[in-house]
N, C-alpha and C positions, 0 to 999 in steps of 0.2 A: 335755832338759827332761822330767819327767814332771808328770802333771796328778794332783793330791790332792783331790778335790772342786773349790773355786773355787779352790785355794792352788796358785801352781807353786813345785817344790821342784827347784834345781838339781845333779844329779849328777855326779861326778867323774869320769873314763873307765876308771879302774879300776874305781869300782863297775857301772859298766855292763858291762865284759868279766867280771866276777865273776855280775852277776846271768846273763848270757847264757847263761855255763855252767851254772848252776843251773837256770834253762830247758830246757836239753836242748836247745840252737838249733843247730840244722845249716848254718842259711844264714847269709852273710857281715852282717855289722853294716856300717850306711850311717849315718852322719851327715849330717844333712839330706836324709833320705827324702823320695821325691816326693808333694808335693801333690797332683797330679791322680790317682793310685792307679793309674798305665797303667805295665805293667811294661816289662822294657827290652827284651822280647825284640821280633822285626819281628811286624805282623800277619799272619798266618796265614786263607790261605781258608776258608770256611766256610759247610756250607749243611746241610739236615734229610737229605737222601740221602747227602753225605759221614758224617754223623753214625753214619748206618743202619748202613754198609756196614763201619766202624768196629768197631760192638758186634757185627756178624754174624761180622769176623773174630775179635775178642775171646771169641765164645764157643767157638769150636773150640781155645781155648789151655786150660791146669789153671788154675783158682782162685787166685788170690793173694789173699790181706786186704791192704787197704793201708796203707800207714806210719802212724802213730800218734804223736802229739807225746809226748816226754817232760820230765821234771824239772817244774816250777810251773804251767807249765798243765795239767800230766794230774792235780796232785795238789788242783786247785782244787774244791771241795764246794762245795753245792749254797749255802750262806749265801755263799762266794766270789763264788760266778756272781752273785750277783741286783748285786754289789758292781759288776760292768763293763758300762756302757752305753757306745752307739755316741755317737757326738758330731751332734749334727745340724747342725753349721757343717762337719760333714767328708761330708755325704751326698755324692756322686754324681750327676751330671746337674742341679747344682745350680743352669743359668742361669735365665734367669725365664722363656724361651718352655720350656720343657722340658714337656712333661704329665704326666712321673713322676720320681719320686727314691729313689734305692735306698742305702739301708742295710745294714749286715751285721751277723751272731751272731757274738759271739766264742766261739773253741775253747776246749775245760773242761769239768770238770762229768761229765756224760752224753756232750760230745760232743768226744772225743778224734780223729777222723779227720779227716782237713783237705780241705774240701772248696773247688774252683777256682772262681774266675768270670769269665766270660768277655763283652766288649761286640763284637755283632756291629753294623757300619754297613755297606752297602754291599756285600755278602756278602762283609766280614775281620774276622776276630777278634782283639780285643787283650784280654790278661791285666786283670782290675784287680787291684793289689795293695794290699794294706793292711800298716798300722805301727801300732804300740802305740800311736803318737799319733793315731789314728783312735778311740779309746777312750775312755772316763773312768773312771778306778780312784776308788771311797768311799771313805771313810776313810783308814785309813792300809793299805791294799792297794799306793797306789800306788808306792810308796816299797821296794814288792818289783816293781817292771816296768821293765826296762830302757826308757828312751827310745830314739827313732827309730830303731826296728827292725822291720827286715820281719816281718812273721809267714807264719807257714808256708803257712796257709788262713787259714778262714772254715769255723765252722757251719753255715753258711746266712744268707740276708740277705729283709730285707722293699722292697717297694715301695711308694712313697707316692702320692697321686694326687687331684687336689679331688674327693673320693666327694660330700661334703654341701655342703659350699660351695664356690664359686669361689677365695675367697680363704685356703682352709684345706687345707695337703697332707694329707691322711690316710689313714696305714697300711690299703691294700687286701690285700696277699695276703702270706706268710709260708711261705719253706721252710727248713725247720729240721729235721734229724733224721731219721737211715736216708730213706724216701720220703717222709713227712708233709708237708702242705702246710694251709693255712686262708686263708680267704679273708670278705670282708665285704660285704656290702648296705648301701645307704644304710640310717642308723638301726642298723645290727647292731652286738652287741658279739661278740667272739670267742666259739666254741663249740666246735664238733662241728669235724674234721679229716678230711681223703680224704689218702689213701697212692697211692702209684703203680702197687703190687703189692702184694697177699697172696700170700704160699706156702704150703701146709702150715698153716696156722691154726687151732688147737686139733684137729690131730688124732696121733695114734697118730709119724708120722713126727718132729714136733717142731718148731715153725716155724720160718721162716728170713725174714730182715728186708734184703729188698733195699736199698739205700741208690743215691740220686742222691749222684756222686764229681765231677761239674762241669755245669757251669750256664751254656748260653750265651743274653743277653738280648740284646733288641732292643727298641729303645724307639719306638711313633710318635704323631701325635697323639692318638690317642683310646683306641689299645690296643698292648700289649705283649706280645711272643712271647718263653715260653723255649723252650730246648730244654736237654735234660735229658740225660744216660748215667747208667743204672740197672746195677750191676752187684753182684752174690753168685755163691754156691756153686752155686747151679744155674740162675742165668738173665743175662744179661744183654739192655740196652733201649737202645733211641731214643725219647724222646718229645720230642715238639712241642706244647706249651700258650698258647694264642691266648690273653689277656687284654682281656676288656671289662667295667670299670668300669660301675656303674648301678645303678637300682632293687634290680635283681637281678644280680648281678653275674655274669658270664657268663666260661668256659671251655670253648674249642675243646680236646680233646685225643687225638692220635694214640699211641697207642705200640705199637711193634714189637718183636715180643720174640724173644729168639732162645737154646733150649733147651740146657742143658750136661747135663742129666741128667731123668731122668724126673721128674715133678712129682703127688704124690699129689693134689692140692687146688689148681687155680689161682685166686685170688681174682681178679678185674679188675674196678675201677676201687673201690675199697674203702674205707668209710666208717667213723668211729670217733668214739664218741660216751660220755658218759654218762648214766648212768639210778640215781639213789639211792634213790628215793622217789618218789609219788602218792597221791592219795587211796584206791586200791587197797592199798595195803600202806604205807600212814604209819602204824599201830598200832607198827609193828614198831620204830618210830624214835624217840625223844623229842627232839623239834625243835619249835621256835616257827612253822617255815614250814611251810606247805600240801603244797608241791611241789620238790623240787630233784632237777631235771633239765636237762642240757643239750637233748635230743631227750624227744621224750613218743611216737613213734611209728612203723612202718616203714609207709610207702606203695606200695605198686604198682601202676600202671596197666596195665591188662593190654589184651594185641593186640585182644581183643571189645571195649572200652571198657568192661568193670567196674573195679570198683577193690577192691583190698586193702586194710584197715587192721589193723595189727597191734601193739595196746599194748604199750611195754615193759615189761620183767619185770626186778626184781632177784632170782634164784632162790637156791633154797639152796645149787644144785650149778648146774656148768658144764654149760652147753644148748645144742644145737643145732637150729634149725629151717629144714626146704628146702622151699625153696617153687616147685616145680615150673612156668618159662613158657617159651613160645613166641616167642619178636620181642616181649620187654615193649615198651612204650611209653615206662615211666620208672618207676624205682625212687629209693627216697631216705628219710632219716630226717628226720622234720620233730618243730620245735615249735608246735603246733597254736595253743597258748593263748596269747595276747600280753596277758592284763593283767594287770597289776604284783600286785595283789591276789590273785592264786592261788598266788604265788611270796614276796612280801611281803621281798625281801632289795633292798636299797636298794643292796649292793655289790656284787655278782653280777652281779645285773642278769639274772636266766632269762629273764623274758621281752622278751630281746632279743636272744638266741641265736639265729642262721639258722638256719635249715632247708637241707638240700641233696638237690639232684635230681642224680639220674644217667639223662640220655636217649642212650640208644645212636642211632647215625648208622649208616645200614645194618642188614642183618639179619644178628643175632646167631643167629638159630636156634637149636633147644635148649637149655636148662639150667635152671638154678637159681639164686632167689633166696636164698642163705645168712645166715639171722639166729642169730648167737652174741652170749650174754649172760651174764656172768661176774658171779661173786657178788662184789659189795662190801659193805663199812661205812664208806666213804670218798667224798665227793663230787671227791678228787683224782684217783680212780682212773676212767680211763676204762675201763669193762666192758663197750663194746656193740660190736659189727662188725657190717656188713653187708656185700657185693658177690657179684658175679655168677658163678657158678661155671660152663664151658662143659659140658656133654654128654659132649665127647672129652677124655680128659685128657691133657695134655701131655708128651710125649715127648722123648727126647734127641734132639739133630739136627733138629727142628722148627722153623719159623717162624711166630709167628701176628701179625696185627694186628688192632686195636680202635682204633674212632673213637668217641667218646662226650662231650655237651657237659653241662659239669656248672652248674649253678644256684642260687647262692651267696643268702640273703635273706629273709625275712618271707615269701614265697612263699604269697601267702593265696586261700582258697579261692578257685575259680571261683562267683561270685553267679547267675551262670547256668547251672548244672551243674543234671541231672534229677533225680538221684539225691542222698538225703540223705548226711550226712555221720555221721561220730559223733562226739558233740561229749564226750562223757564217758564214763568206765569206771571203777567203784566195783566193790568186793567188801566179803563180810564172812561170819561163820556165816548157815550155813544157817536156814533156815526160818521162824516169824514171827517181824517187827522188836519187838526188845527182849526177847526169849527165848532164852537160849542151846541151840543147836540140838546135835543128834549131831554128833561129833569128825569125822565125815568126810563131814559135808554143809556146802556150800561157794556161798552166793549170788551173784552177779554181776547188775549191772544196768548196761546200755547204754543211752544216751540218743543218740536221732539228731536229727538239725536240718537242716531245709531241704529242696530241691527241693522234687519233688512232693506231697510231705508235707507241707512247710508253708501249704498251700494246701488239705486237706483239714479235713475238717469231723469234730470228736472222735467221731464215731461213725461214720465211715468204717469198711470194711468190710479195716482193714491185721490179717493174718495175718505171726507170728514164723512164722520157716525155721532150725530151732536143730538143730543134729545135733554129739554126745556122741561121741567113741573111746578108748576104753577108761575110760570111766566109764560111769555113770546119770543121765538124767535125769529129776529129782523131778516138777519144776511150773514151768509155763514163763505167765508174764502180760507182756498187753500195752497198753498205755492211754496217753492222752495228757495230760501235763500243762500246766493251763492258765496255770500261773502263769510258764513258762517256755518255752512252745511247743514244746518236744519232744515225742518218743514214746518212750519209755520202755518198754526190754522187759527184765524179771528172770527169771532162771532158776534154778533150786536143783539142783547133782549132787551127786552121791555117787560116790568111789572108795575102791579099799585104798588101804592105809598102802605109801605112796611111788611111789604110781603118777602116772604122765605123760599129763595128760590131754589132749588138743586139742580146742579146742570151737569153733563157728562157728555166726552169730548175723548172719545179715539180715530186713528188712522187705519183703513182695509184698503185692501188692492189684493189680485190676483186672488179671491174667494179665501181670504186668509185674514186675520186682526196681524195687524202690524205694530202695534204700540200698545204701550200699558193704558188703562181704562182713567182720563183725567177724570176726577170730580172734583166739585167745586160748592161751598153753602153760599149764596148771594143774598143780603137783607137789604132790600132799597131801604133805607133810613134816608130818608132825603128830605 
């Protein structure tokens, strides 16, 4: 039987051994595939140190790509795909005490490699398998899919779980594609994405896209554990991802990594977002909305308890910016502004995009925050990366691991935090408002909000801390607005034609930092 939207349409056994072929299907045709998705082989033990010990031999072998489906699923595009959904009378874990349910991606499209999954109980693992009748084909798609047949893999699969209501499963977390993963807060709609690895990311060597090749879960009542094998050309992993459901939705995550070849750039625990527009460079855009962004900002809490804020940029050219710490605290791309009104897309929905933290467990020691920001004209196009790059770079024959819990969610300020925040970031020409100023003078105006500052009185004695590299600064003002409660600091530079400026813009008073640390990347392209 194959399923045509609601219509079932029955085929003949020659058309199925015909479409099979056409498929490119290597594995044997089952008539009456199993319901329960548990393949035939026996369980197999299973634990995160088997897992380890695994990829640690794995990576003393040569590189293999792995198999790749061919004939109608590899030739399936991208209006195909949107045509196959999973069936949700076919989830997984589907009794009623269960606390999660797991779905899967069909292979196609972008994602030709077949990736396994596995259900650990008890420390044993059994296979799930899936069949074309695990699917729904639209239209007349279906009427090219053989019925009850194994499939090779799975893209990846999502888990479900009462996030908002008791009595409503809904889609928490999504691993889909090379390492990509996403995950949800009560209230969040999908946004911004963490990978499992960066390699080589926008630099000179050429990057390389690790990919998670199986997936062993474990389901209990309040949270869920994968464990992951990450394997490429130059590294393979073990990872272990603790799942907690909630406000803020919480991930425990290990991974061990084990070097096949030197590594110019190692990314770890790496975050992917987009950035189109602000009220800083909406000139550049003709759109009805304000703002369309998935993320408005990189955050860093640093080992002293300052804090970084760092606007995003859609630049003219591909940037990179490092940001030099010690044992951060927690780095992470957030969406600062939650009302509907700054974003005004009813479908979208930005301002409801999580935010995510990345808090290291243990001391990282040395490195760098790496923010990379790629030039778009596309709100499709994810242009932004961040993660942490270590100090020592990674070598052939090496082993490292990283614990780090990531924080999925609205993620909103601390109300009792000392120090202000910045609540907004505007540019435009330089000089006075409503004069068009010289081609290479360039205003910026920061507004802060809160802590200490909101409590002082408009003629407090708050001095700007502004320092200019490789530009000029003009005129730096600072006052408070009373119609809005901020403090409000403008400053006007000057550079040449294509110069890369870095500026940095905090609030002091009474021998104290009053505000988070603004930075800002400026490239006169003029």
């Amino acid at each position: 039987m194959s399923r045509v939207g609601s219509t079932v349409v029955s085929l003949p056994r020659r058309r199925v051994l015909a479409m099979a072929a056409a498929l490119g299907l290597a594995w044997p045709l089952r008539a009456g595939a199993r319901q329960t998705g548990i393949g035939d082989a026996a369980p197999q033990q299973f634990s995160f140190d088997l897992l380890t010990e695994e990829m640690r031999a794995l990576a003393a072998q040569p590189w293999a790509p792995g198999p790749q489906v061919q004939g109608f699923l590899a030739d399936l595009d991208y209006d195909d795909y949107r045509l196959v959904q999973f069936r949700p009378d076919r989830q997984r874990w589907s009794e009623p005490e269960s606390a999660f349910r797991l779905g899967a991606f069909p292979m196609g499209w972008l994602f030709k490699e077949p990736v396994h999954l596995f259900e650990v109980s008890g420390g044993m693992a059994q296979e799930l398998r899936f069949t074309t009748e695990d699917f729904e084909y639209l239209n007349d798609l279906g009427t090219r899919i053989p019925p009850l047949t194994d499939m090779p893999g799975v893209a990846g699969f999502r888990l479900h779980h009462p996030l908002n209501r008791p009595d409503v499963m809904d889609e928490v977390v999504a691993f889909i594609g090379a390492s990509y993963f996403r995950a949800l807060g009560q209230g969040s709609a999908y946004g911004l994405s963490a990978r499992g690895l960066a390699v080589n990311t926008a630099t000179a060597a050429g990057e390389e896209f690790p990919r998670f090749s199986r997936f062993w879960i474990e389901r209990g009542a309040t949270e869920a554990t994968v464990c992951a094998a990450l394997e490429s050309r130059s590294v393979t992993g073990a990872y272990r991802i603790v799942i907690r459901p909630g406000a803020a939705t919480v991930m425990d995550v290990t991974a061990r990594l084990f070097f096949r070849r030197d590594v110019e750039e190692l990314g770890v625990a790496p975050l992917t977002s987009m950035f189109l527009f602000s009220e800083k460079n909406r000139a550049e855009f003709d759109d009805f909305r304000p703002n369309v962004h998935d993320s408005d900002g990189l955050r860093i809490a640093r080992a002293d308890g300052g804090v970084i804020w760092r606007p995003l940029n859609n630049p003219p050219r591909l940037t990179g910016s490092y940001f030099p710490e010690t044992a951060p605290r927690r780095f992470g791309l957030h969406q600062r502004d939650r009302r509907f009104e700054s974003y005004q897309d009813a479908e979208a929905q930005y301002h409801r995009r999580p935010s995510l933290d990345v808090e290291p467990l243990g001391d990282w020691g040395q490195g760098f925050v790496r923010l990379v920001e790629i030039p778009s004209d596309q709100e499709a196009n994810d242009n932004i990366v961040a993660y942490w790059v270590p100090a020592e770079p990674a070598r052939a024959g090496q082993a490292r691991e990283f614990a780090y819990r990531l924080h999925w969610g609205d993620l909103p300020l601390d109300p009792q935090a000392q120090i202000a925040h910045v609540a907004e970031t505007r540019a435009g020409h330089g000089g006075y408002s409503g004069l068009r100023g010289t081609e290479n003078l360039r205003k910026f105006v920061v507004d802060f909000r809160g802590g200490v500052l909101a409590r002082l009185d408009p003629g407090a004695p708050v001095q700007p801390v502004v320092t200019v590299s490789n530009g000029a600064l003009v005129s730096t003002t600072v006052q408070h607005i009373a119609e809005t409660g901020v403090w409000r600091v403008a400053i006007d530079v000057t550079a040449d034609d294509d110069a890369v400026v870095e500026l940095s813009v905090h609030l002091a008073g009474f021998g104290r930092k009053l505000s988070e640390d603004w930075l800002y990347q400026w490239i006169n392209a003029t």
